[in-house]
C-alpha positions as CSV (number, residue, x, y, z in Angstrom):
1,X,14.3,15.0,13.3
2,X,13.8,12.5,10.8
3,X,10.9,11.3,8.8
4,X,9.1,8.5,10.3
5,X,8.2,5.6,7.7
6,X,4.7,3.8,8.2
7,X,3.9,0.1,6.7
8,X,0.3,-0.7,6.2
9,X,-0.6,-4.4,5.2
10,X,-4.2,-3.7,3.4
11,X,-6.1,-7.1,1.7
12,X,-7.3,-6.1,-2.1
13,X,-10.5,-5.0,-0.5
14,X,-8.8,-2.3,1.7
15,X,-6.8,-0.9,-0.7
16,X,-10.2,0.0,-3.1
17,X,-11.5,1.8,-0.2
18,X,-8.0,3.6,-0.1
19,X,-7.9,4.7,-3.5
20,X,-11.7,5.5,-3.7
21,X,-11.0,7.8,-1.0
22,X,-8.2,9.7,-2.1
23,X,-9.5,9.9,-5.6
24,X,-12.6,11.7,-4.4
25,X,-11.1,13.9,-1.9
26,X,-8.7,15.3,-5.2
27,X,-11.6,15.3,-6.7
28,X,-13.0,17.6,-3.9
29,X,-9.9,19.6,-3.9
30,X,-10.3,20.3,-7.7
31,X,-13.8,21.9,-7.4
32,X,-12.2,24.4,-4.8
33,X,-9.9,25.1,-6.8
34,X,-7.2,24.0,-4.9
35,X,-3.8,22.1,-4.9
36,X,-3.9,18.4,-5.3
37,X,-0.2,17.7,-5.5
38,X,0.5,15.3,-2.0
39,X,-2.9,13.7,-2.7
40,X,-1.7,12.6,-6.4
41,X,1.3,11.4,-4.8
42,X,-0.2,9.9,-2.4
43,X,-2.9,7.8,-4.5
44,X,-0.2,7.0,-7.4
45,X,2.2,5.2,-4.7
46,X,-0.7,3.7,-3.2
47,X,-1.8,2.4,-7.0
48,X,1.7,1.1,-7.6
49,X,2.5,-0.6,-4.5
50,X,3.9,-3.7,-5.2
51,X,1.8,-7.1,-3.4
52,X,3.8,-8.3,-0.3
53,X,5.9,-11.4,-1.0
54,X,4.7,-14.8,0.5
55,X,7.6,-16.6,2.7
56,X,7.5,-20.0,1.5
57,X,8.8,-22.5,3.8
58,X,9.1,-26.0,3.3
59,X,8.5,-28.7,6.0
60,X,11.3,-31.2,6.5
61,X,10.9,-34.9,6.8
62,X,11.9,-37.0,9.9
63,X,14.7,-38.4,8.0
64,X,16.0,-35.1,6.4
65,X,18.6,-33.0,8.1
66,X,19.4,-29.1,8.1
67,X,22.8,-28.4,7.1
């Protein structure tokens, strides 16, 4: 079976909440004792994800034509 891929679309705001809560459950995890290696990766792709890109479109006058 393959690996399903999920998109989420998070404002700035969002994404704090994100990383605050990963951070502190690897911090959690590293009182126990034990492994935080999927949370690190985790919490570093969700510190590098890059901004979606804004479609710019540009309205057309009457007079102008689409070729």
């Amino acid at each position: 079976m393959k690996d399903e891929i999920k998109v989420l679309e998070l404002d700035k705001y969002e994404l704090g909440i994100l990383i605050n809560a990963l951070n502190e459950f690897r911090n959690k995890l590293i009182k126990e004792g034990k492994e935080t290696e999927y949370v690190d990766e985790v919490l570093l792709r969700a510190i590098d994800a890059p901004p979606k890109k804004k479609v710019l479109t540009r309205c057309l006058r009457r007079d102008e034509h689409r070729y």
